[in-house]
C-alpha positions, 0 to 999 in steps of 0.5 A: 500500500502506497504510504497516504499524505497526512491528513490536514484537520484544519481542512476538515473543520473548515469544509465541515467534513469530519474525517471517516477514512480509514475508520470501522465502516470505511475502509477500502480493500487495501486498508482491509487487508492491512487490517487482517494482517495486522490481527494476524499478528496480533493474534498470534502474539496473545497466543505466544505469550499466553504464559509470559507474565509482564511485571507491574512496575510503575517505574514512570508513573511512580506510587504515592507514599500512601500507595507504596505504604501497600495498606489494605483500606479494609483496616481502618486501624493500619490507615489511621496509623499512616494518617497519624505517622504521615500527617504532614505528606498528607497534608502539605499541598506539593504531597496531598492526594485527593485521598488525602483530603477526603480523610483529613475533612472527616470523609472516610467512606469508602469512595472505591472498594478497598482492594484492587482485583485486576480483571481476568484473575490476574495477579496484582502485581502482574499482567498478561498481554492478551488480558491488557490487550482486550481490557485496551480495546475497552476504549474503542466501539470495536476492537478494529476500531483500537487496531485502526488508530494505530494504523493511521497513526502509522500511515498504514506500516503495517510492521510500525503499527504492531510495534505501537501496539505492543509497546501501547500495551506493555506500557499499559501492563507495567505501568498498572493503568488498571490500577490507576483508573480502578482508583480514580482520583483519589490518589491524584494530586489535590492541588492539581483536581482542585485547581481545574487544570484540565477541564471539559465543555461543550462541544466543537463543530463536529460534536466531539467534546472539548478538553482545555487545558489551562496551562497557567494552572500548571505549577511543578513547586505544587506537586511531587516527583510523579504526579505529573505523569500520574495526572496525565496518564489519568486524565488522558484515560479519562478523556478516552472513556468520555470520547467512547461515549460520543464518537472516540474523538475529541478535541484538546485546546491548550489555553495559555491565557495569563501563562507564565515560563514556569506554568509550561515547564519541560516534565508536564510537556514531555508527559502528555505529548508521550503518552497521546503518542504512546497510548491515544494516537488518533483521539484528538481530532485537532490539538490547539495551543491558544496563544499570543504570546512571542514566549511561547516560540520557545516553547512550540519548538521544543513541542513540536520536537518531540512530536512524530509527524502526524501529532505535529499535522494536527497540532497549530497555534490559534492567536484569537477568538475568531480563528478558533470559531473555525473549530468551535462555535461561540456559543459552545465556548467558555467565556475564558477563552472569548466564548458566550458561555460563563464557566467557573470551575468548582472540583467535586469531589468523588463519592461511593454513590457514583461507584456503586457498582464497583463494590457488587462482586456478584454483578461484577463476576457475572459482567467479567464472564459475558465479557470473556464470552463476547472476548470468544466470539469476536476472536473466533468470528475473526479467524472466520473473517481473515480467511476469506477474500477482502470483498471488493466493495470494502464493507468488510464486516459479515453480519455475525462479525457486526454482531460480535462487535457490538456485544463485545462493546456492549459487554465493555460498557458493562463492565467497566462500571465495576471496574473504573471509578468515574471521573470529574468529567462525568460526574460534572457532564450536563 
């Protein structure tokens, strides 16, 4: 297959034409076929590591001191001893978790269940590929659908698209993301929750929901070694899992109004740049840095230096309101950012009710085990689907291989509400 030209997103918003090439449902016979030779291999790879655990490390998104502590929350005696032992970590704002909080305000309810159990039976401290791969596809309508972002991202190398895969989901594994989401906010920076700085509302022009992160709430001598990366994996998850819900693309806007230097330091750029790259290749339909400022040239060249070419075609820089309009329309932006719409941010906190589920072990094994069946039957209907010759209209899809998707969507749905916490974002949705 020829290599195709990156595609322009500028182009798309102002023609109104949202780009569906080389998505579930329109595909041609080429990008069909690199499709079933990169399941081929995927398929393969699950099989021969079926048996090959991957170590939990958390090298990168490093634990808090309450995380490393290793408490079962389930004994409340060993946590208030932490409290009383860790008084200062728990409250000074550089080391405050949002768990933190909640306890040194007298909330001591439960806001998750309190042990972690990874999905599949796995060990909490290892994972196997196969069982991160599927849980990954959780993110996506349809496995195909995980598998195709990162053939585009890859411009349809089909060799470029496996290794993005793996290391996707290695990074996932050791980095314990499970774990990170089965928690939520709780062991996320306070300061960082609490001050907005990543917020969502309203919609761009093609009905995506839009994330804007205001950068002038980015400050390194309020966190500690870790929570950037920490933040950024949770908030990158979290957007995915909204996305879902919509059409698994959003648009992410930069919003660097009153920034100062020292608000878009180096460690907080690298992070959220390396894990879309790593983890979300293709959510965000355009990414906008909203900015006037001669400052930021410095910055937009460090940017665009650690950026693969197609990040860096979908990322620019808008200097006023009216440009921006080409993406979003003014009555669906925050006045902030020169919209009609007033916004001020207030960070609720999480509570049990809007987890109620993760804490019914019973609905959960029943949920886990319509999943592994629908994990089954997208598998076998699969094979199936590789066997035959790519149809020469491009609808590549057999009606029982449609019906495998979609139960296989609809038994992600379910399940993940017993195994990942709500965010601030749905619990703020209108």
């Amino acid at each position: 297959m020829t290599a195709p030209e990156i595609p322009d997103p500028q182009e798309f918003y102002k023609t109104y034409k949202e780009p569906v090439n080389g998505t579930v449902g329109h595909l041609t016979s080429d990008q069909e076929q690199a499709l079933k030779e990169l399941w081929i291999r995927l398929l393969a790879h699950i099989d021969a590591n079926t048996d090959q655990p991957i170590k939990v490390s958390c090298d990168q998104i490093h634990k808090t001191a309450f995380m490393a502590a290793e408490l079962s929350l389930s004994d409340s005696g060993a946590v208030n001893k932490w409290y009383e032992a860790n008084h200062n970590i728990a409250s000074d704002i550089k080391t405050q978790t949002v768990r933190n909080k909640l306890y040194l305000n007298g909330e001591r309810e439960l806001v998750v269940p309190p042990d972690f159990k990874p999905l599949f039976q796995d060990n909490v401290d290892i994972r196997y590929f196969g069982h991160v791969f599927w849980q990954a596809c959780m993110l996506n309508k349809t496995p195909d659908s995980y598998l195709l972002t990162f053939l585009r991202a890859a411009l349809w190398n089909i060799d470029q698209a496996f290794d993005k895969i793996v290391c996707s989901v290695n990074w996932r594994a050791t980095q314990a993301i499970d774990t990170l989401m089965w928690a939520g906010e709780l062991d996320l920076n306070n300061r960082m929750m609490e001050s907005g700085m990543t917020i969502q509302s309203g919609v761009d022009r093609f009905a995506n929901p839009v994330f804007i992160v205001r950068v002038r709430q980015n400050n390194s001598r309020e966190r500690s070694e870790g929570d950037a990366e920490r933040y950024t994996a949770y908030v990158l998850e979290s957007i995915a899992n909204f996305a879902h819900k919509h059409k698994e693309r959003a648009l992410l806007i930069y919003d660097y109004t009153n920034f100062k230097l020292e608000n878009a330091e180096t460690v907080f750029i690298r992070a959220i740049i390396s894990t879309v790259e790593k983890m979300y290749p293709q959510i965000f339909n355009a990414v906008i840095n909203y900015v006037d400022s001669w400052i930021f040239s410095g910055i937009w060249r460090l940017m665009k230096g650690l950026m693969n070419p197609s990040s860096a075609k979908r990322t620019f820089i808008v200097k006023n309101t009216k440009t921006l309009e080409t993406y979003i329309n003014s009555s669906q932006m925050i006045e902030e950012i020169g919209g009609a719409v007033p916004y001020e941010y207030k960070y609720v906190y999480p509570s049990k009710e809007e987890n109620a589920k993760m804490f019914d072990s019973v609905g959960r094994k029943k949920s886990e085990d319509i999943f592994l069946q629908a994990i089954d039957s997208f598998i076998q209907e699969t094979k199936m689907w590789i066997s035959e010759k790519v149809a020469a209209d491009g609808r590549y899809m057999a009606a029982s291989r449609m019906d495998a998707a979609r139960k296989f969507d609809d038994a992600a749905h379910s399940l993940d509400q017993y195994v990942r916490a709500r965010s601030i974002f749905e619990r703020t949705a209108k």
